[in-house]
N, C-alpha and C positions, 0 to 999 in steps of 0.2 A: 245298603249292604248287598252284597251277591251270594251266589246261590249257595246252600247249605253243604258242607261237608259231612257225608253219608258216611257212619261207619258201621261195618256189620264184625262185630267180637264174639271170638269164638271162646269158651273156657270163660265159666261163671264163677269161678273160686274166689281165694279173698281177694283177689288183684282185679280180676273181672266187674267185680260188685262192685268192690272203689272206684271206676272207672267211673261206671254208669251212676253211680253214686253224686261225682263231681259234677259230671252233663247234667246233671237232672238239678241238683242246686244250684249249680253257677253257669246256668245258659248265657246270661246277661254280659253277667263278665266273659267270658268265655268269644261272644263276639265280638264283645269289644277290641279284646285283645287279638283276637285271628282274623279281624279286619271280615267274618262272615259266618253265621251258625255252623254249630257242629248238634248232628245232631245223628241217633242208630234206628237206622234202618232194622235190624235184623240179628239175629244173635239165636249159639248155638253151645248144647252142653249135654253132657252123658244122661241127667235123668230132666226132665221137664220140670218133674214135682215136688222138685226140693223145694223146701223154706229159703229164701238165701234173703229173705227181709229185704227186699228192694222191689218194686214194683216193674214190671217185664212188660204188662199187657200193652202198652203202646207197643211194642215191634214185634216182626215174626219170627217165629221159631224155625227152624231150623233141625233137623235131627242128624244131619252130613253137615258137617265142618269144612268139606272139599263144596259141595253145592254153593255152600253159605260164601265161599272164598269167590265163586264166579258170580255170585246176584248181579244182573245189571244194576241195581239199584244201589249199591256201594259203590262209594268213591276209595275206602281205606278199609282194607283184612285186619284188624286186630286178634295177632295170635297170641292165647292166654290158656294155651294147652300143658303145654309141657314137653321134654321129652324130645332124644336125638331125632325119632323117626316116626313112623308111623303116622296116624292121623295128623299132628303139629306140622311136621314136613312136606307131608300129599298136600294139603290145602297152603300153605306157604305156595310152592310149586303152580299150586292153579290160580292162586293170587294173581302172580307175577305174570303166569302164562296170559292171564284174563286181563293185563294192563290193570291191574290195582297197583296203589302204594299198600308197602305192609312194615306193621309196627308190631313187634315181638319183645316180649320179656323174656324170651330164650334162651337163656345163654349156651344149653348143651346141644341146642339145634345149631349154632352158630360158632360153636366150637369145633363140631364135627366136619360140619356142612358149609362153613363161611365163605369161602374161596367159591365155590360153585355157583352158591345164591346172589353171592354179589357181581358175579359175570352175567347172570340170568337177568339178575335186576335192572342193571346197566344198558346191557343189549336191551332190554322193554322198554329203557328209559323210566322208570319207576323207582319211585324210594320202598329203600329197605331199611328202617330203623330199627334203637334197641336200646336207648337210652336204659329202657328198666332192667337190662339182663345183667348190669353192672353195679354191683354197691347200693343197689334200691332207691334211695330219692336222693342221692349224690350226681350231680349233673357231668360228669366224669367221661361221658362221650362228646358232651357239645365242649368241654374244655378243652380234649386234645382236637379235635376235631376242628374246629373253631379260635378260639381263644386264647390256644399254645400253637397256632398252625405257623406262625413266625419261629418257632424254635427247633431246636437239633437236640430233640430229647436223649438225654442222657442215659436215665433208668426211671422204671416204675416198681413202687414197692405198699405194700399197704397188706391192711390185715381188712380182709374179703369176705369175711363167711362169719354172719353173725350168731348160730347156731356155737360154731366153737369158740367164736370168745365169750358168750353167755358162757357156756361149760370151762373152759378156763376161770373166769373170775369169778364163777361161782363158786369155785372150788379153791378157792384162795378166801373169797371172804366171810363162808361158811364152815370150811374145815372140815371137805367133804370129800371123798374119794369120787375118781371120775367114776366107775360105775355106779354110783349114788345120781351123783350126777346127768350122768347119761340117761338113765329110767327118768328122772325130774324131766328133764329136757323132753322126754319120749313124750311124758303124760302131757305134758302143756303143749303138744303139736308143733314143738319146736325142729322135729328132727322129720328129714325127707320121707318116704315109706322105706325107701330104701337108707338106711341110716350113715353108710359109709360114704354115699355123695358129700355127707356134710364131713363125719368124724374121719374121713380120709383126704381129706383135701381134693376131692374132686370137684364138687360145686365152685370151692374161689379159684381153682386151678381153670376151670370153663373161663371166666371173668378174666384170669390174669393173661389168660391168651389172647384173648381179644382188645385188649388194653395194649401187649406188645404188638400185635396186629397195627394196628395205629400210631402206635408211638416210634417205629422203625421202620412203617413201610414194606411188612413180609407178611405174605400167606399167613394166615391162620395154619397153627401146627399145635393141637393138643398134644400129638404123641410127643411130642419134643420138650415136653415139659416134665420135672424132675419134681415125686411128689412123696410125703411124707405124712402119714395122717397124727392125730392126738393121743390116738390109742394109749401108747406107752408113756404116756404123761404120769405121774402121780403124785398126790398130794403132797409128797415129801421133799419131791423136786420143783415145784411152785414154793413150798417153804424155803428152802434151799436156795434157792434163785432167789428171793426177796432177799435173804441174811445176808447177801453177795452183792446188791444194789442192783439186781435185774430183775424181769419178770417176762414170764412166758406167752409169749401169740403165736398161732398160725400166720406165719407171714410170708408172702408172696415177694418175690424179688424177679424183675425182669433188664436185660442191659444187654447192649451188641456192645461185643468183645472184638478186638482182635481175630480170636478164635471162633467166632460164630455168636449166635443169638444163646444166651443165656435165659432159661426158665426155670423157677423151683418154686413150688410152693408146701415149707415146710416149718414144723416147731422148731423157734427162734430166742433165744435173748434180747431181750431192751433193757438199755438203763432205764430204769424206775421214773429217773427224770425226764426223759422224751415222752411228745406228745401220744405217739403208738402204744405209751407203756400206760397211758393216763383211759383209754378205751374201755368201756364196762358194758357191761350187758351184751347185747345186737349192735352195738355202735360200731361201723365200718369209717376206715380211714384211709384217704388213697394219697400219696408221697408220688408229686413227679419233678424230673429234674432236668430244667432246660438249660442252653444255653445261655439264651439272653436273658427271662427270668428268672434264673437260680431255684430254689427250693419253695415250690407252692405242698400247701395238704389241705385236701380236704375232708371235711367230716361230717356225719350223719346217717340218720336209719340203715339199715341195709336189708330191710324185710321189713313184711306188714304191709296192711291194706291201703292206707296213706301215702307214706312215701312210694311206692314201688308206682300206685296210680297218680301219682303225681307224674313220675318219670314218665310213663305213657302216656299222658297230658302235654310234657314237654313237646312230644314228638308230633301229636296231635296239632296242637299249634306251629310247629316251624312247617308242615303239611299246610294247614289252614292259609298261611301265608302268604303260600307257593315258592317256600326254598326246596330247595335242590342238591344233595351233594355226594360225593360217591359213598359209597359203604363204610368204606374203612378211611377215610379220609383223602384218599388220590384214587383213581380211575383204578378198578380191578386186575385191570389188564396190565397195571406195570408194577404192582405188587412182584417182591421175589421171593423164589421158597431160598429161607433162609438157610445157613448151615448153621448145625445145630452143636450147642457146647456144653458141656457141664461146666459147672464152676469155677474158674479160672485164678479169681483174686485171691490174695490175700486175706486172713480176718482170724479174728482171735475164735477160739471154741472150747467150750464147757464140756467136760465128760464126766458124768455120774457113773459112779463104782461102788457095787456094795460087796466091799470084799472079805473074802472068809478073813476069821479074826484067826489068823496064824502067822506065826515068826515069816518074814522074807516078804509078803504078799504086796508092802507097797515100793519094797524093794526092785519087785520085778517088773511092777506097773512104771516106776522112773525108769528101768534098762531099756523097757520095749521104745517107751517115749525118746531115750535118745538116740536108740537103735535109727532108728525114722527122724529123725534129725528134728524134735518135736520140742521146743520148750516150753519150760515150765514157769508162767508169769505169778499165778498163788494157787495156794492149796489149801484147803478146810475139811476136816474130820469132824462130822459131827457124832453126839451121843447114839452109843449104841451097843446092842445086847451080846452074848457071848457068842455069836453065831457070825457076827452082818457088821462090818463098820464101813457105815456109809459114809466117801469120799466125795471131794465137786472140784476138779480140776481146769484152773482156769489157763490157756495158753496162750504165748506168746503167738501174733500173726503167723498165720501160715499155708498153705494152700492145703484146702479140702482134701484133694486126693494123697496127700503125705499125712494127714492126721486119720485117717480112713484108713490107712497102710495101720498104723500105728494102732489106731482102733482094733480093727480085725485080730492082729496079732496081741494083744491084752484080752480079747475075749477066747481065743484058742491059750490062755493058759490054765485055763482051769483054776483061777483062782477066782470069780466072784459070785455071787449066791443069787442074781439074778441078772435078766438082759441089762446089759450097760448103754446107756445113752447118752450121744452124743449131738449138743447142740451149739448149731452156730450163734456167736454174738456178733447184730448186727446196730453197727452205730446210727443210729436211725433220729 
């Protein structure tokens, strides 16, 4: 065997710990398969004196994560910080500068920052990986990467952020309102410190950039992504969407249009019967659609100690091996910044209405829809009090910005007794 692959990891958290976790029980296997030991050097994190129940004393500490990034003594930066900037990014930065390869579960550093890092990386000649910043132990970067690099991907679509679909299905198969929900989720550390990364759609919205990044060959562009968070979900329209044969996810949707690169990641309809609609808990599912192979999905963890360190095992090992490949899957430098589109297709959508109980009210809500050239494929009035009767309007195909005309102008009539919402149904 040859000589050991040196990693110094910065950020001890749960992702950290599973790392060294793995190294330390499966050395054996570990060389086997990387064809030469892996093994850390050195390793760095905010307090020394934590418990984190894994044994440290064999390597050095660290108390600069930028130091830790130049040790002679590493071959590979493993970044397990967090975070667009600050300390994550200066030591990434001095990785690269210091001739390291670097392996990150980043996603919001490489969402922001990807285009730069990966010219930097390049120009060093050094890998910058990231298998774990996408879907947690779902192999979804070596797929397109790799394994779909024969195709002319079509689109990418999948439900990303396991924090909101636990909050979804939890609240479908408990019969719980999201803020129930949301507090549950808080207490069991399911939700970021910052809690709208996950309940806004900005944590899978990091992910689904980076996935279009790859999948079409353009710059990384968060701003260009269109996003939508959970917030306004409630329990009555998860019921609602079940009695109608759908069910609600955070779903990500990426496609070059005609019109430019397509991004959104927002609350969605599925049939009941698609694989997307069958997702429970943290389960992440990623939809790609090539040319040559048609419709692959995959599925599994998308958070947690396990899977996330497995994914930075993946990367470890294609390091160990001595591959090579560009960042985003072709050379940095012929990446193009995309032009950017909103929604373009066609597609049926759902509008929730709870409209005051008075003569005329669903009268005006049919004028506005036709006003807006909008049809109407079914309708369902559910039970309800002397105040509120809640409507689920299902319509014919139609492009987003003519049911959004149509929208707007139903919620300027002053006929419903809370915010109206509208969701797209995506056949999936």
């Amino acid at each position: 065997m040859s000589n050991a692959l040196r990693l110094g990891i910065a950020g001890l958290g749960t992702v950290g710990v599973g790392v060294i976790k793995i190294i330390q029980e499966h050395a054996t296997m570990l060389e086997m398969r990387g064809g030469r030991p892996v093994t850390i050097t050195a390793v760095s994190a905010r307090s020394k004196t934590k418990n984190r129940d894994v044994d440290l004393s064999d390597y050095t500490w660290e108390d600069n994560a930028v130091e830790l990034a130049k040790r002679d003594d590493i071959d590979v930066f493993v970044e397990l910080i967090g975070g667009d900037s600050g300390p994550a990014k200066a030591s990434v930065e001095a990785a690269i500068a210091a001739g390291k390869d670097v392996i990150t579960a980043n996603k919001a550093l490489l969402a922001m920052h990807g285009q730069e890092l990966a010219v930097a990386a390049e120009n060093a000649g050094v890998n910058l990986r990231y298998e774990a910043a996408v879907a947690g132990g779902i192999p979804i970067i070596k797929a397109l990467t790799d394994g779909l690099a024969g195709n002319k991907i079509n689109r990418v679509m999948g439900v990303m952020n396991g924090t909101c679909n636990y909050i979804l299905t939890r609240m479908e198969s408990a019969n719980l309102p999201y803020e129930t929900v949301f507090e549950e989720a808080n207490q069991l550390g399911y939700l970021e410190a910052d809690p709208n990364l996950d309940v806004g759609g900005i944590d899978a919205a990091h992910k689904l950039v980076l996935l279009s990044s790859i999948a079409f060959g353009t710059q990384v562009n968060f701003a260009g992504a269109e996003l939508e968070g959970i917030g306004e979900v409630t329990i009555e329209d998860i019921e609602h969407a079940r009695d109608m044969g759908f069910r609600i996810k955070l779903l990500g949707l990426a496609e070059m249009t005609d019109a430019g690169l397509e991004q959104s990641m927002r609350p969605s309809l599925v049939p009941a019967t698609s694989p997307l609609a069958q997702l429970e808990g943290g389960t992440n599912m990623v939809v790609v659609e090539g040319d040559a192979v048609g419709q692959i999905a995959m599925r599994g963890a998308g958070a947690g100690e396990g899977p996330t360190a497995s994914a930075v095992m993946g990367d470890v090992m294609d390091i160990a091996r001595g591959l090579k490949m560009p960042v985003f899957g072709q050379p940095a430098s012929t990446l193009k910044e995309a032009k950017i589109a909103k929604a373009s297709g066609k597609s049926a959508f759902c509008l929730r209405l709870n409209l005051k109980d008075e003569a005329g009210a669903m009268a005006k809500v049919s004028s506005a829809l036709a006003d807006a050239s909008v049809s109407i494929d079914r309708m369902r009035q559910f039970s309800h009090d002397d105040a509120s009767a809640p409507v689920m309007i299902v319509t014919h195909p139609v492009e987003r910005t003519t049911v959004e005309a149509a929208f707007a102008a139903i919620a300027a009539l002053n006929i419903t007794t809370q915010e109206p919402l509208m969701l797209g149904i995506v056949d999936a």
